[in-house]
Steps between C-alpha positions, in 0.01 A plus 500: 500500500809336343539207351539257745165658644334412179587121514448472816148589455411303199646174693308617834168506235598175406566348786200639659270381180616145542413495885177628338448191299651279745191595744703692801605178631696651878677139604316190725815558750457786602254671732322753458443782730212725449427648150433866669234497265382899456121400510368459792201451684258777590491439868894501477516835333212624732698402810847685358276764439390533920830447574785691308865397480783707533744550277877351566718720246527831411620594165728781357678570206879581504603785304841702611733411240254224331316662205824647375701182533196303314495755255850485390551070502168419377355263717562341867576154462537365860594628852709409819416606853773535751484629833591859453463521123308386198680342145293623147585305227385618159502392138778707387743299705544728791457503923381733672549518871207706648414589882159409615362818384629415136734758498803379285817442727733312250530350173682246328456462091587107538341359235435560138148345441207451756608430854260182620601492864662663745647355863602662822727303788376514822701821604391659211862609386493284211197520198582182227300560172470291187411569130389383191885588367540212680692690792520494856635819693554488862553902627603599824252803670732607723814437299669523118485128483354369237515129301340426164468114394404428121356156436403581146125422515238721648383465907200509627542470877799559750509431879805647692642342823307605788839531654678620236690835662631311777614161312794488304366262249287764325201256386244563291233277293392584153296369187319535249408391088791228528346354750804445737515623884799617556717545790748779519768466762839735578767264588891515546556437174249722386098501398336136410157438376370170568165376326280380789204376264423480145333356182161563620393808320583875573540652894229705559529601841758422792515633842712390777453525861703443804733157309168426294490599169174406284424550099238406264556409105240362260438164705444622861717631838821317603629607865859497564724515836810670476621388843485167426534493089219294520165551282205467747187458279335558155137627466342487189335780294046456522381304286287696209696807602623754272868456408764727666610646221196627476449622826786475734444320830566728792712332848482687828617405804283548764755405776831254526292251483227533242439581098235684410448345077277709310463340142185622246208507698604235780664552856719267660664505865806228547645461813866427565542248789773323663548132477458361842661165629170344471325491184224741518062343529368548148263840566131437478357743270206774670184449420490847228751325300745829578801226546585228273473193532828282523430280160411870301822654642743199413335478189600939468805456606590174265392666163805590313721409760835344389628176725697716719187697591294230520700419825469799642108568377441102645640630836295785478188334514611214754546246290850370680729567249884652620470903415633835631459645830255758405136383299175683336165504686197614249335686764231665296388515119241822393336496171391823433285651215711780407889525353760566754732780375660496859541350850565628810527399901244702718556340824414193506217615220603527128459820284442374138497799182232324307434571166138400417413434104179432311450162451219224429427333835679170593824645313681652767826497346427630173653792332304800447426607102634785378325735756602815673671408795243473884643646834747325666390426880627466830363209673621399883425142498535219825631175468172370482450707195246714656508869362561744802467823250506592132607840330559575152781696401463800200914429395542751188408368203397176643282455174810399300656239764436165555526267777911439393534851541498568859671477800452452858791554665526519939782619753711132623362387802770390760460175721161279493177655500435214782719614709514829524665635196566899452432653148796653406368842378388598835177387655280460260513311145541679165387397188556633174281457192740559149350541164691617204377915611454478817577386883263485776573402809253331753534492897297431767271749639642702770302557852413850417301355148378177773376774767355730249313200337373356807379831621350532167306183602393556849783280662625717741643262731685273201575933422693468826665159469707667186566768749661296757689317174629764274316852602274727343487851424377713802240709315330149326461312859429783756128417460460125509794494769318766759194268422681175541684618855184619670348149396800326676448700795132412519634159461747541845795426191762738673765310349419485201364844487824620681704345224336649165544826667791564331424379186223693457525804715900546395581856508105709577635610899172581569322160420837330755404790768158393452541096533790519786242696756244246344689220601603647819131555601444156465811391695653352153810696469735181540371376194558837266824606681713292308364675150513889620682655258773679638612685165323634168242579701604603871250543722453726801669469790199449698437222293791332575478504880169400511607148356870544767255582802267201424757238495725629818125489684513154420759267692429250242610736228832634638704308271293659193536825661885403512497456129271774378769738719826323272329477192316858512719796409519729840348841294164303452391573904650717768782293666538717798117443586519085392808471761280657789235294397742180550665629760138517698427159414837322635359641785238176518717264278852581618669189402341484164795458203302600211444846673780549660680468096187699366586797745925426381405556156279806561833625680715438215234694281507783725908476517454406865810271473641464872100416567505226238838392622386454845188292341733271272735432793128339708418327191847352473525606115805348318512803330563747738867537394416626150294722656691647732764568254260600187405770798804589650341366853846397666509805737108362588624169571700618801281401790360132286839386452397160701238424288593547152813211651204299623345495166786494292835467690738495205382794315454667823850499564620628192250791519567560851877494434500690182307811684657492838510861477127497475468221763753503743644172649397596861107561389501101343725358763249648752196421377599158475608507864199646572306258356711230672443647861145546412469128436700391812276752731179346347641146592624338182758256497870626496744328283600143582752462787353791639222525800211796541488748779323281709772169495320307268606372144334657211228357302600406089282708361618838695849378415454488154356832507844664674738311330349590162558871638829453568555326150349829361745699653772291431451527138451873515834613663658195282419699193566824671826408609588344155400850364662708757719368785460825699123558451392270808832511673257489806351161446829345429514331860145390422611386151762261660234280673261529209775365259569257715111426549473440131755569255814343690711521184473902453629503891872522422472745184304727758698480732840602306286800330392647793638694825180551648391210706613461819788210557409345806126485403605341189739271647234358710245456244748295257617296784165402600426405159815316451589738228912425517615704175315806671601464832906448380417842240382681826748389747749641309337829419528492876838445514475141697696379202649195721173369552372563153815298366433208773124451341608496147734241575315277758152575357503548151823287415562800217886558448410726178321745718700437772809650285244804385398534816879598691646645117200782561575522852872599462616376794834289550419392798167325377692340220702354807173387673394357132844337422498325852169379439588350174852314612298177585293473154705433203201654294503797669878586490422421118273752454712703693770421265306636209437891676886564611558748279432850637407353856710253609908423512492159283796394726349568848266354383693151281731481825207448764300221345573193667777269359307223345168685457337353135390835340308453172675647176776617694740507211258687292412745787885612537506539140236744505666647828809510270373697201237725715822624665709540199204727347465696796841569474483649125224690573694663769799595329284639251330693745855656611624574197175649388548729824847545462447684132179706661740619759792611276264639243311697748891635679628604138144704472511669814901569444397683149180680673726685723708637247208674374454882602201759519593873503275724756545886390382824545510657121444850482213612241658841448837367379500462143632084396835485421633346193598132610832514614754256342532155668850578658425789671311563840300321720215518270694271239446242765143486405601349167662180637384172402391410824342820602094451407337855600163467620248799527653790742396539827388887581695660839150522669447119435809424630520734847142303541625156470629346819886404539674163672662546842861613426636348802878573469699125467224330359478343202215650343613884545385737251245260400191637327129359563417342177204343666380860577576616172324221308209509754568188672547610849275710758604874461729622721497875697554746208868650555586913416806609442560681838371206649736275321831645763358395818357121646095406423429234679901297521508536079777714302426578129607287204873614428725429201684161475808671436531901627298385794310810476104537509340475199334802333338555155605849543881442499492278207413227336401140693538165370367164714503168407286164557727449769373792670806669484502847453806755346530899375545396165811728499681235781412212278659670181842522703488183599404353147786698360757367758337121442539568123872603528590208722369283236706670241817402689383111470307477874132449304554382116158323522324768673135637425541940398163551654383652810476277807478488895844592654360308822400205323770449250779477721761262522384356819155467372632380136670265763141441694308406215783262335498286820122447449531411165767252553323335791150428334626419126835331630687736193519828387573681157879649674515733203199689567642492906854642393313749306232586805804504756693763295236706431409524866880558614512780266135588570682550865796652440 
């Protein structure tokens, strides 16, 4: 031990020798409850003896990473629990974060002397520790962060905020040998420590829970509320107790709501209340002395209180004084005969590591000489201080260690232990024993260690009361279980019988096979059905429709049957034998639901889907529409379209309409008219306004019936015809009453859509109805425009649609009929006013309004009359001119197309190609003009095959060639020969030259047509391009193109021709390029 060890012991010995000499004096205010003196009678230990308590813990030591890490840093000097993880602080200064299998996870060398405690948030993503270096470091688990706070002198105890990861304050509360608490707070302008208490000796322990943070120094335990700000109570240290610094005082909370003060060898539970309006009746005190006593808790509360807790201690005890919201009830004081080295919450029990020393009797509280150290012990104490068990511990090298060094540290228990609190390490409490070698850690006993003792025992139905709570292994209860289910059988206990089954039969299929035809003999299977195991194990299949055929034999347990069938996976029976089995018994119960959905989902396991469907549709399932399209049923649907739109008319419709190829309109609209004629046969009411076969006026009930039909079949060509006008072009005559029937306002968009209803039906039906719009839309789809007009201005009073109504007409003489109406209403010639332009002559109309006639905005009407006309007018001569350049554009284009030439000839392969020839000699050089583009040459057997124009002598076109034929245009003509070509086919002579006038032939030279059609012997043109080209030279053609071009068409009289149409659309005309087109084609003549 170090030095501080040393002294602490000597002034422990001292202490302890003058509460020696003083005569163990324990306090007159404070009662005492129970000694758990460890003699005891004989009869008492005679009667533990015939009856044997359980144990509560188990125990096991944690090694993983532990033996090393104790190894390296010494000693363990304290330890944190968190929910996932454990904290080891040790005397070299470092923490170790270990899982619960002490298997080292992290580490954080924080400190350079012994770490004294160690504090986890509530998260557990933050671990505080504090040292005798006098630091506190805060490190992050999950994260680099880390914050280390020197205050210079060393700490004993730390407590970090509960809520510390999710505040941004970042509190924590720390002291130690300087005897200040201090409060650490992150603010904006950075950390503060405030001192919440001091000059009452060192901190030697400080927890905080929820906003309640409590501490102990040298004089007692002062309770603090960070909400408010406000201390809440002081209690004072036992009187004759040994002093904390030489054995710390341990502070647990057991809940929110109350401390758990362990201090030497005494045990105190305090109670935090909250101050109600009225002051609170002073408590009597029990009759075993367990509470105090009002006078012997004011007078522990007042000792070394300070004025300002003297108000709040005088509170505390009712003695009317003004104090904080929040006070201290004493609610029970143990003295025990042992020291406490640690304190713990066990429920609503305490566990207490108590280390028990040799000592004289009547000096409870002494310290031990110098001895080798006893056993530490885990006692599980109640309230009442009555000892539920006791185990002693063998901690290594527990013979060295005193009562100051252990610990008993427990996993945080969430909420109040009153109310239903959780532990927070799972479902079960952990506690952890720490000596400077070792760590142990204690938990309850699970149900397999319960089971196996009470089977141990004899207890084979408390055996099976742990089953039903946490289970057992199979191979320990098989026994006791067989025995205990035959003896609630004897005892007519099916229920109970039927519900251990699975506990204790779990996966042996034989021992189920054997109970179900058990139970089934003695007409019990209701009560096991719900525990057959339908998995891990699976039974037979016989077994299975045993239990199905016993509860479809009973019409009382169809519905069971009904839920067995849903919740039973199909391959435990034979479906095809269960749905004959149904299907036999809707024979005697045919309007029974549960079996009639029974035998649906037996079709759906056997992938009977139209079967099911047909089922759903009786049972008027909502879901029938997922079904049919999860199965691709529409095609199925085609003779139940009127029911699905009885059970769900909307989605009907869209179904219906979306797979009219499926369903066609004509199988729904007849079934629904089917249905309708069915009803009026049977004598049901027809709809209202109407009478029955027999005269008399239908009954409300029959008409409901019909006219809901007819709303069903309204709304289904409605969506049919908004999906496809032409799909029920059929039922549009029908539609037109329907509409009208219902949905008046979709009568006029139906009626411009469609062309498929007949007129005078419609007409009749809107005028019955009084449906004007309509009957005006169909008069003049008649052509009874007059009329139409008439009712738009005498019924409706609408000049807008009047106007529409004659504009889309396009009649003049109905804008008479209109205008003559309107002469007497100002308004009307207004509006009429406002719609001249394009219809009517603004004049006609100015000049026949009466003189005198008042017509509103007049002057702004002729305005608009004025500058409607004046744009109309633009646009126009835009319009012209725009035509004016097409024309002339498209005249120059043709005029330069039919200068344009394509050669047709006859080229011999055997004659070698002659050099080109130069440009001014030959025919041939005619090829090289600019205006000459040769295309591909046409062969002499293309050409005798392609027909030839009529060369009717005088007309304009003689010697014209078929382009049409040639480009392949135009039917083909007889196919000509050559000695064919002298003599009449048919009235036609062959094509002939424009200028020889004789037939054309490959054969007698080359041929040359143009996209005029004209056709020359290239040799004729030549001649005449040479004579052209020399009556240019004397001045007749200066301007004149050199290229080949159409004798017929470039004459002066058609030079002349084509001038006169350019002058006449364009009004001008370029008179050089004219001079120079008239000269050509004089001396293209000549």
């Amino acid at each position: 031990m170090d030095k501080n060890s040393d002294e602490s012991v000597k002034a422990q010995r001292h202490y302890m020798s003058s509460a020696d000499e003083s005569g163990g004096d324990e306090g007159d205010d404070e009662a005492e409850v129970g000694k758990g003196e460890r003699g005891r009678d004989d009869a008492e230990e005679e009667e533990e003896e015939e009856e044997e308590e359980e144990p509560k813990l188990k125990y096991q030591r944690l090694w993983g990473s532990l033996p090393e890490i104790l190894a390296k840093e010494n000693a363990a000097t304290c330890l944190g629990v968190a929910e996932k993880m454990l904290a080891l602080g040790t005397q070299n200064g470092g923490v170790h974060i270990l899982d619960f299998s002490g298997h080292e996870v992290k580490c954080f060398p924080s400190h350079t002397a012994a770490v004294n405690d160690v504090s986890f948030d509530l998260a557990g993503e933050y671990v505080a520790s504090c040292s005798d270096d006098g630091t506190v470091v805060v490190n992050g688990l999950y994260s680099e962060e880390r914050e280390r706070h020197n205050y210079y002198r060393p700490i004993k105890t730390v407590a970090i905020d509960p809520e510390y990861s999710t505040k941004k304050d970042r509190q924590f509360v720390a002291g130690g040998l300087a005897g200040t608490l201090v409060l650490h707070t992150k603010g904006w302008l950075g950390p503060k420590d405030t001192a919440l208490h001091s000059g009452e000796g060192p901190i030697h322990a400080v927890r905080w829970r929820t906003s309640l943070v409590a501490w102990a120094n040298d004089l007692g335990v002062k309770l603090y509320d960070m909400a408010t700000g406000q201390r809440i109570s002081y209690i004072d240290m036992p009187r004759g107790g040994i002093s904390a610094g030489l054995l710390r005082p341990h502070l647990v909370w057991q809940d929110d709501a109350l401390l758990v003060i362990g201090w030497a060898s005494t045990i105190k539970l305090a109670a935090i209340r909250t101050k109600s309006p009225n002051p609170p009746e002073t408590p009597k005190p029990p009759s075993n002395g367990s509470v105090l006593a009002p006078a012997a808790a004011a007078s522990t509360l007042m000792a070394g209180l300070n004025a300002m807790d003297f108000l709040g201690a005088a509170k505390t005890v009712g003695l009317g004084l003004p104090g904080p919201a929040k006070y201290v009830e004493i609610l029970a004081s143990i003295q025990a005969d042992y020291l406490i080295s640690g304190i713990a919450p066990y429920g609503k029990d305490l566990v207490v590591l108590a280390y028990i020393h040799d000592q004289p009797e009547g000096t409870a509280t002494s310290a031990p000489p110098h001895a080798s150290g006893q056993r530490p012990e885990v006692r599980i104490l109640t309230r009442e201080n009555e000892e539920l068990t006791s185990d002693a511990l063998s901690v290594n090298g527990f013979q060295q260690y005193q009562a100051k060094d252990y610990r008993l540290i427990h996993a945080p228990f969430m909420g109040s232990s009153e109310k239903g609190g959780q532990w927070s390490a799972g479902d079960e409490p952990l506690y952890y024993i720490v000596s400077p070698k070792d760590v142990v850690q204690a938990k309850p006993r699970d149900a397999d260690d319960h089971v196996a003792w009470l089977v141990q025992h004899g207890r084979h139905e408390k055996a099976l009361e742990a089953v039903e709570k946490g289970g057992a292994r199979q191979e320990v209860l098989e026994e006791v279980g067989a025995r205990y289910l035959d003896h609630l059988v004897l005892e007519r206990q099916y229920g109970k019988a039927a519900q251990l089954c699975p506990k204790l039969l779990k996966g042996n299929a034989a021992a189920w096979e054997r109970w179900v035809f058990h139970f089934a003999s003695l007409r019990q299977l209701p009560a096991l059905a719900p525990y057959i195991p339908t998995a891990n194990p699976q039974l037979r299949e016989t077994v299975y429709e045993v239990v199905l055929n016993a509860f479809l034999a009973a019409p009382s347990e169809h519905e069971r049957f009904l839920d067995l069938v849903r919740t039973w996976p199909p391959s435990l029976y034979t479906v095809t034998t269960m749905i004959a089995a149904v299907q036999q018994r809707l024979v005697a119960f045919p309007h029974s639901a549960a079996l009639q959905a029974a035998l649906a989902e037996l079709y759906l396991h056997n992938h009977q889907w139209e079967e099911a469907l047909g089922l759903y549709l009786q049972l008027r399932r909502t879901d029938v529409f997922d079904f049919i399209e999860r199965h691709k049923l529409q095609a199925a649907c085609r003779d139940k379209a009127l029911p699905l739109l009885k059970l769900d008319a909307p989605r009907a419709v869209t179904m219906l309409v979306q797979h009219r190829a499926d369903i066609p309109p004509s199988d729904v609209v007849s079934q629904i008219q089917h249905e309708m004629r069915r009803q009026k046969r049977a004598g049901l009411a027809a709809p209202s306004g109407e009478s029955s076969p027999g005269g008399s006026q239908a009954g409300p009930k029959g008409g409901r019936s019909r006219r809901d039909l007819r709303k069903l079949l309204h709304l289904y060509l409605h969506g049919l015809f908004e999906v496809d006008m032409t799909a029920g072009k059929e039922y549009h005559g029908m539609q037109v009453e329907l509409y009208a029937d219902y949905e008046p306002r979709f009568l006029l968009p139906f009626l411009r859509s469609s062309s498929f209803y007949p007129l005078e039906k419609a007409y009749e039906t809107c005028k019955a109805r009084g449906l004007t719009r309509e009957v005006v839309f169909i008069l003049g789809r008649m052509g009874n425009a007059r009329e139409a007009l008439g009712l738009i201005i005498e019924e409706l009073h609408d000049m807008e649609q009047a106007i529409e109504f004659v504009s889309s007409q396009h009649d003049d003489e109905l804008w008479e009929e209109l205008i003559s109406h309107s002469l007497h209403d100002p308004g009307m010639v207004g509006a009429l006013l406002e719609h001249t332009v394009g219809n009517i002559d603004p004049l006609g109309l100015i000049n026949r309004v009466p003189r005198g006639m008042a017509i509103p905005r007049l002057r702004d009407r002729l305005a608009r009359i004025i500058s409607d006309y004046r744009t109309e007018t633009s646009l126009r001569e835009g319009c012209n001119n725009i035509l004016q350049s097409d024309c002339v554009a498209l005249l120059i284009k043709f005029y330069n197309e039919a200068r344009h030439a394509v050669r047709v000839g006859d080229p011999d392969p055997a004659t070698p190609v002659a050099p080109e020839p130069p440009a001014t000699t030959g025919a041939s050089s005619l090829l090289n003009l600019p205006g000459f583009f040769p295309p591909p040459t046409v062969s002499s057997d293309e050409l005798d095959r392609l027909p030839l124009l009529p060369s009717d002598e005088g007309s304009e076109v003689f010697g014209a060639f078929s382009f049409d034929a040639f480009m392949g245009t135009a039917k083909p003509a007889p196919v000509q020969t050559k000695d064919a070509s002298k003599k009449k086919v048919g009235g036609n002579k062959p094509g002939r030259c424009s200028i020889c006038l004789e037939p054309i032939s490959v054969k007698d030279g080359d041929v040359v047509v143009f996209f005029c059609w004209h056709a020359y012997h290239l040799s004729c043109l030549s001649e005449s391009e040479k004579r052209g080209k020399a009556a240019s030279e004397e001045g007749l053609g200066k301007d004149g193109d050199e290229g080949l071009r159409c004798v017929l068409c470039t004459t002066a009289a058609a030079v002349k021709k084509n001038a006169h149409l350019l002058r006449t659309t364009t009004g001008s005309i370029d008179r050089s390029q004219t001079r120079s087109s008239v000269g050509w084609g004089q001396s293209a003549s000549a």
